[in-house]
Structures are given as C-alpha cells and as structure tokens.
N, C-alpha and C positions, 0 to 999 in steps of 0.2 A: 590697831592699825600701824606700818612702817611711817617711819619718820617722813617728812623730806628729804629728798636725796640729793647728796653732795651736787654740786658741779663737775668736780674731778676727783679722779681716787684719791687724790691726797689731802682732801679734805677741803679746797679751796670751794669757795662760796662765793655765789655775789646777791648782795641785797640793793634794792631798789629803796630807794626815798622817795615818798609823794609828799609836796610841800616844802617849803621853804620859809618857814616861820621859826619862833624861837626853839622848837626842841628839833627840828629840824637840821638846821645850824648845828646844835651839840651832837645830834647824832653823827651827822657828817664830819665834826672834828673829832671825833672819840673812836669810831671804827677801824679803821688805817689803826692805829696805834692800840687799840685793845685785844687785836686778833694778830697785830705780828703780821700782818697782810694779808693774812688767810680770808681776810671777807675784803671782795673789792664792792665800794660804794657808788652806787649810780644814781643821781638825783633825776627826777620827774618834775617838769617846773614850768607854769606857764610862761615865767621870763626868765628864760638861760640868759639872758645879757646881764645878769645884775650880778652875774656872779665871776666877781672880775680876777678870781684865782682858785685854781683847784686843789689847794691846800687850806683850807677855812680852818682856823685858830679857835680854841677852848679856851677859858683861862678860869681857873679852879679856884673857890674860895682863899686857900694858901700863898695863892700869887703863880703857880705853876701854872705853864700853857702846854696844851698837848696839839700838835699840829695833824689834822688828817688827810687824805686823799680822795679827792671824785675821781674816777674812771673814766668815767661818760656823763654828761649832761644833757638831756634832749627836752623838749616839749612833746613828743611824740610816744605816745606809749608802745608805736611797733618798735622802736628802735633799743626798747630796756625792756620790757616785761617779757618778753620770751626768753630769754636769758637766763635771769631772775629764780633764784632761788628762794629768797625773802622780798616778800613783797610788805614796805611799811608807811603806813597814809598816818599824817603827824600836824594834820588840821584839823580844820574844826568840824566838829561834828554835822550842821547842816549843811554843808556841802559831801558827806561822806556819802552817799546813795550816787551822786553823778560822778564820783570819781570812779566805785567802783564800779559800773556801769560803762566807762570810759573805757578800764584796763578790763574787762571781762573776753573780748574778743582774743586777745594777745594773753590771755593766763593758763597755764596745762595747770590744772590741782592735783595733777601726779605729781608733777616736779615742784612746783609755788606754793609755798606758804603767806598768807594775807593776814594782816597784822593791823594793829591801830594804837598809835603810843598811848591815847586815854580812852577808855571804855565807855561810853556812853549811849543813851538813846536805843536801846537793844539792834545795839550794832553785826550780834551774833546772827539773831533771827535775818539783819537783811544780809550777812555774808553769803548764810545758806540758800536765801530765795534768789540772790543773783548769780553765784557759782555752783547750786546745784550741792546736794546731800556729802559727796565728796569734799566738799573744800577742806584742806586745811589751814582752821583761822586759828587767832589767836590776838586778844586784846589785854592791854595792860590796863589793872585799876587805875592808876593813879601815871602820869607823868613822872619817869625814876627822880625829876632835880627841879627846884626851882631853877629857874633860869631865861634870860631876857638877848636879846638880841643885840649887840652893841653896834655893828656894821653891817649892811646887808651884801652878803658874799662873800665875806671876806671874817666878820668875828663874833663869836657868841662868848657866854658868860655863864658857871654854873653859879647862882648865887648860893645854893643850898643843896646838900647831898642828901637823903634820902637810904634810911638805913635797910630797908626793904619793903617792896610794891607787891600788890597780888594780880595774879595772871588768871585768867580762864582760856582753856581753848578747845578746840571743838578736830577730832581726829587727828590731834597732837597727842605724844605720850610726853610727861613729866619727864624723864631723858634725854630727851630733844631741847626739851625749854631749859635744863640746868646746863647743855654740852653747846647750844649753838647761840640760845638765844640772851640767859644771863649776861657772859660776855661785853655783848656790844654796848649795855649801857654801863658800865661801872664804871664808879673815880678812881681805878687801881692806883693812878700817878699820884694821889694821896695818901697812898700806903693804906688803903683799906677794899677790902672786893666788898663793895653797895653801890646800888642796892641790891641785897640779894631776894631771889624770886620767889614768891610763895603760889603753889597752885591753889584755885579758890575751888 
C-alpha cells in the first residue's frame, strides 16, 4: 500500500501529539529541530493552560538543549486531527481505546497515520476495529529514551538514549518509517542518529 501523504509537495508534514506526559514533552522538544521544520508539531491536551510556551526545551544526557516548536495547541480534536498527517498517542495505555475513539470522527486513514510511542496491550487489533481495515497505524516497542519530565510545558530531560526500538505497523511500508518516521525521535544534537528503527 502507498505511504501517507505529504501535506504539501514539498514534503512538509504535521504531526499531531496526544498527551502531555514525559515522552510527550521530548517529542514536542525534538521535532521542530530534527526535521529542519519540515514536521510542524500540534499538541492534543486536555489542559492547553499548562503549557506556558510554545518552544518546550530537551536537554540531552551531554548537557546540550534542543529547543522545539507547537504550532497549534487545542483540547479539541476538530481543530488538529483533520490536518494531521501523523497522528501520535504517548500515554498510557489504559486510556488508549477512549482516545482513539475521541479522534476517529476527525481521522481520513487516506491521509492519517495513527501511531503509539509504546506498544502495548494489542494496541494493533483495537487500531483496526476502530478505524476500520484501512488504517495506517504503526506502534513503537519500546519508548525511543528514557526520559522524565522536569517542567510541565515548558521542559523535559532525555536521561538515556536508546541505540534502536522496533516498530510494527499495519499498511505502512518499511520506507515511510526509515524517511518520515525515524527522524522525529533521534539524539542527532548528540552527534549520533538513535535510535535507529527496526521493523518487527
């Protein structure tokens, strides 16, 4: 099957965050600056007040900070997921059925890919019985980083890098996850591209 498709011909993307927790946080600091801006980041959060700046700060084992960019911030899923190129839920697992259930109304699975930064619970099986045979999902084993939350809205912490995760995904090709999706987590500001992705 085709990949996900761009947002724009020139390859620009935007991915959506669900959640506001510690890998959260890193994702939102690490995007904006691993893609060169080509991925704009839009957080999904039931409390946009707590996030008192749209540049949320990393700060990497070595002492180096990587600063990223929100676009948009809503509680509202009409207002991001139609958009939405990457769609990425970065809570916990018992809550994953009512999120994705929340965004299903607002998701095209022509255009949306639906993602989960930790895999668990056969998260697969309910991608497909909520979005239907189509969906393109895609789950990471593992969290690419240890990593803890120092501020909320404003800083997170990678404590531990992660020399590579394995991915499973479901009407994704292995092409799409090394061109669109590796990227957005890696410590490149540490002089090394990890974690890097294995398909499972």
């Amino acid at each position: 099957r085709a990949a996900p498709a761009s947002a724009k011909a020139d390859g620009e993307m935007i991915i959506t965050l669900i959640g506001a927790g510690n890998s959260g946080h890193v994702c939102a600091a690490l995007i904006e600056g691993n893609t060169n801006g080509r991925v704009k980041t839009q957080l999904l959060t039931h409390n946009p007040g707590v996030w008192k700046s749209n540049t949320p700060r990393v700060t990497f084992p070595n002492g180096d900070v990587q600063v990223g960019k929100i676009h948009k911030i809503s509680d509202n899923p009409a207002d991001l997921i139609p958009q939405s190129d990457i769609v990425l839920w970065t809570g916990p697992v018992t809550n994953t059925k009512d999120i994705f259930e929340n965004i299903r109304p607002y998701l095209n699975t022509q255009k949306t890919a639906v993602g989960t930064i930790f895999s668990q619970g056969l998260q697969h099986l309910l991608a497909v019985r909520t979005f239907g045979p189509d969906v393109r999902f895609f789950a990471l084993r593992n969290i690419p980083w240890l990593c803890k939350l120092i501020e909320k809205g404003v800083e997170s912490v990678i404590v531990g890098p992660k020399s590579s995760i394995g991915v499973m995904t479901i009407n994704i090709p292995p092409e799409w996850v090394k061109k669109e999706l590796e990227p957005l987590f890696v410590v490149q500001k540490m002089g090394k591209w990890e974690p890097v992705m294995d398909m499972l």
